[in-house]
N, C-alpha and C positions, 0 to 999 in steps of 0.2 A: 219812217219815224221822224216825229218832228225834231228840229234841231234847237226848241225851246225850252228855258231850266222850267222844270218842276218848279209848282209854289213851293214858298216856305211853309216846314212844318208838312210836306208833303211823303208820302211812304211809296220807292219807286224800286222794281225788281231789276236788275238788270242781266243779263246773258253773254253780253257782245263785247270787246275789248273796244270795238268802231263805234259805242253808245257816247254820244258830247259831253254827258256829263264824267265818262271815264275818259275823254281826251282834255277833258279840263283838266281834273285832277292831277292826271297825268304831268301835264306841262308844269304845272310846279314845282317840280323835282328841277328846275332849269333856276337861275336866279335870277334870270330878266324877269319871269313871270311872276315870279312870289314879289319882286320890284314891285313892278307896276302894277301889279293888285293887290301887292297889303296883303297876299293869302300865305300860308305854308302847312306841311302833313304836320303831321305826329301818329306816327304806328304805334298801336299797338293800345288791346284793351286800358291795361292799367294807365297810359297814357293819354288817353282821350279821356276817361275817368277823372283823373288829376287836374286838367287841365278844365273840366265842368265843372269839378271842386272848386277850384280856383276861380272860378266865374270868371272865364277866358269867351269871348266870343265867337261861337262856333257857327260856322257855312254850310257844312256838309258830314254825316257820318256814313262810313258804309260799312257794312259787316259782312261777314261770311254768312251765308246761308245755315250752315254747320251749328253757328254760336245763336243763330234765334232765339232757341229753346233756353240756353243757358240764363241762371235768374242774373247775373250780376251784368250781361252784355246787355239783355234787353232791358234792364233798369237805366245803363245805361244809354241807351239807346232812345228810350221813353223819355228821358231827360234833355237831349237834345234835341229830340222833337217838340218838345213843349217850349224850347227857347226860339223856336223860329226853324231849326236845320231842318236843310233837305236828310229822309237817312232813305239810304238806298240798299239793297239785299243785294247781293252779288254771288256769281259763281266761283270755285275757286282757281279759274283757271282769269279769271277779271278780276281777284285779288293778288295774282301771281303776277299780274299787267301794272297793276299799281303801285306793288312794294319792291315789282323788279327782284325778286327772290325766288328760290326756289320751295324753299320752306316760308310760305307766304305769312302774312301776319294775318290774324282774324278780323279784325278792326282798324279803322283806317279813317283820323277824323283831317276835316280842314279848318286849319281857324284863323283869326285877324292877328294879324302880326302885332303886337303892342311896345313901343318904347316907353321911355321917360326922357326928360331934356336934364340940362344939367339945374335946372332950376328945383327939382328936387335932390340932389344933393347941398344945395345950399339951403334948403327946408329942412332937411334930417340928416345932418351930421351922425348917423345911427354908428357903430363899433368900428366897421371896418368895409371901405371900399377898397373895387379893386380896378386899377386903370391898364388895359392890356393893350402896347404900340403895336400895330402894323399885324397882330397874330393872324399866319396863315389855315394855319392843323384845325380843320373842323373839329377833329377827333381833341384836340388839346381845348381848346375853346368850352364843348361841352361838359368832360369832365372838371374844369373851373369851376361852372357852372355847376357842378354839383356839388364841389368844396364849397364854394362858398354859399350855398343853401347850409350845407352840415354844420357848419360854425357861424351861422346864423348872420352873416355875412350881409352888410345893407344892400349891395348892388355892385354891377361890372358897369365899366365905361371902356366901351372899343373908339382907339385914338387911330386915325388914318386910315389908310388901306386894309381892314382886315375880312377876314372870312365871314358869309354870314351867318348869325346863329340861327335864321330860321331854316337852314340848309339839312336835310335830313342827318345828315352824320351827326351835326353838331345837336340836332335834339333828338338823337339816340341816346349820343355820348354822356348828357344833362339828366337823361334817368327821369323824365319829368322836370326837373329844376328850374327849367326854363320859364318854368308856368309860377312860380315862385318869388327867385330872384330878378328885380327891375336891372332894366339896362337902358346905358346911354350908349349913341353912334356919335360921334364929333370930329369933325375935321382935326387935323394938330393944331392948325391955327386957331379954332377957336376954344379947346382945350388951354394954352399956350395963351389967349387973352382970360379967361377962367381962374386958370389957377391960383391965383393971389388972393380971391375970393373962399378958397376951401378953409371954412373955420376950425385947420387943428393940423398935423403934422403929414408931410408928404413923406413918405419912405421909397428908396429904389434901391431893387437889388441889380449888382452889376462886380463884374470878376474886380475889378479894381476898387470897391468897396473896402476903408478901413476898417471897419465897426465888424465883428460879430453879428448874424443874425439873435443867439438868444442874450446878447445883452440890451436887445431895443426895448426900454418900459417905459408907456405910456398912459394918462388917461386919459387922453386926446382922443377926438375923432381922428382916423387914421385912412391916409389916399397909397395904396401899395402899388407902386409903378412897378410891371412886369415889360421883359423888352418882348422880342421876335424872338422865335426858336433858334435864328441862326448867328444874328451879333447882339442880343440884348437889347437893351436900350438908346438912342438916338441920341449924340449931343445935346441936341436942342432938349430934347425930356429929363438927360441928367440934370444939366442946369438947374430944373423948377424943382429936385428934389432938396428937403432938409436936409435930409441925412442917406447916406448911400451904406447900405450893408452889404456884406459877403455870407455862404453858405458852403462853409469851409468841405474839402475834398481830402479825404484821409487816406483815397486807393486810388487809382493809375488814372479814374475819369477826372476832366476836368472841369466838367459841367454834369448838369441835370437835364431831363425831361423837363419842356415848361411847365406843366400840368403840375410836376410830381414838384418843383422848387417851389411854386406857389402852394401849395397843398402845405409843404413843410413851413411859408411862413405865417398862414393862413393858422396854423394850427398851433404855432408858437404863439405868435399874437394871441390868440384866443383861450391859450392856457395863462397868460397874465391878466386876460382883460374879464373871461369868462368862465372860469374854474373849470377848464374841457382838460 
């Protein structure tokens, strides 16, 4: 078997879990590789769909054998074939290789990773950005990712060290969102030289916050600094905020979920700013 890709826009059956094109695939699941290639999955019909919608740049589909026949898999299917993608038919014991499940997914696309710089936030000051320090929790990352699609939410900015979103957990956890909402990667530092430039109010929640979270009203474009799961917010991140709010505890926890306090201010905000 040759060890060369298929043209684009090519239709290739596959059998063998040992096929290159299913050891490519494969290695993305790693985050050196989805690195250095710009690639990452997205399981799953509805998600490979979403993300064609979205006019996401697709490399590769491969589908279950099973779902050929089905009109909305081959529709879609047809559609990333005419954008250029390899799409490949697979066995299911070569979709159970790929999604590493047991309960395999039927669809399985690849597509180009896409940021933004910070230079579109200083283009579209849109409702509400949200800037996340150091987040580890893949799982916490993508449901943001989903909040802030639902409350129409302009975009995420990952500051430091964090998790990547094109890591499978984190574009499960996004539901699609991923394909939606822009994101920025930014070192602190250059975050940290940035900031001065955000035309409208930085907000940071953090346990030592004076303010109430539902007394913040704005109509400002708004920068909502989230810290790390495990001590919040970084000195140096407090600092660049206006204003520092709290997310009061009326029973024995004394925190939240990160997902689950940004979701709450995500959605306070948004019943001020956008009748939610």
């Amino acid at each position: 078997m040759s060890g060369e890709r298929p043209r684009p826009g090519a239709i290739k059956t596959v059998t063998s879990a040992a096929n290159p094109v299913v050891k490519e695939i494969r290695a993305l699941t790693m985050r050196k590789h989805r690195t250095e290639r710009g690639l990452f999955l997205a399981e799953g019909l509805k998600l490979v769909a979403d993300a064609l919608e979205a006019g996401w740049p697709i490399r590769t589909v491969v589908l279950s054998e099973d779902l050929e026949s089905q009109t909305r898999a081959a529709q879609t299917a047809a559609t990333a074939r005419a954008r250029g993608a390899l799409v490949v038919m697979a066995s299911e014991e070569v979709m159970a290789r790929l999604t590493r499940r047991d309960n395999p997914q039927t669809m399985v696309g690849v597509f180009h990773q896409r940021l933004v710089g910070l230079d579109a936030v200083e283009a579209k000051p849109a409702p509400v950005w949200v800037a996340l320090e150091d987040v580890r929790d893949p799982g916490n990352l993508g449901t943001i990712l989903r909040t802030v699609d639902a409350v129409a939410g302009a975009g995420v900015i990952l500051i430091g060290d964090t998790t990547d979103p094109f890591g499978l957990e984190a574009v499960r956890a996004s539901m699609g969102s991923i394909f939606h909402v822009p994101i920025v990667r930014v070192s602190r530092e250059a975050f940290m030289a940035w900031r001065s430039r955000f035309p409208g109010v930085v907000i940071g929640t953090h346990l030592a916050g004076a303010v109430d979270y539902r007394t913040v009203m704005t109509d400002k474009p708004v920068l909502l600094l989230m810290g790390t799961e495990q001590r919040g917010l970084s000195e140096e991140i407090v600092a660049a905020c206006d204003r520092l709010v709290k997310i009061p505890m009326a029973g024995k926890a004394d925190s939240l979920n990160l997902a689950v306090s940004t979701g709450v201010m995500l959605y306070e905000l948004g019943r001020n700013r956008l009748s939610l």
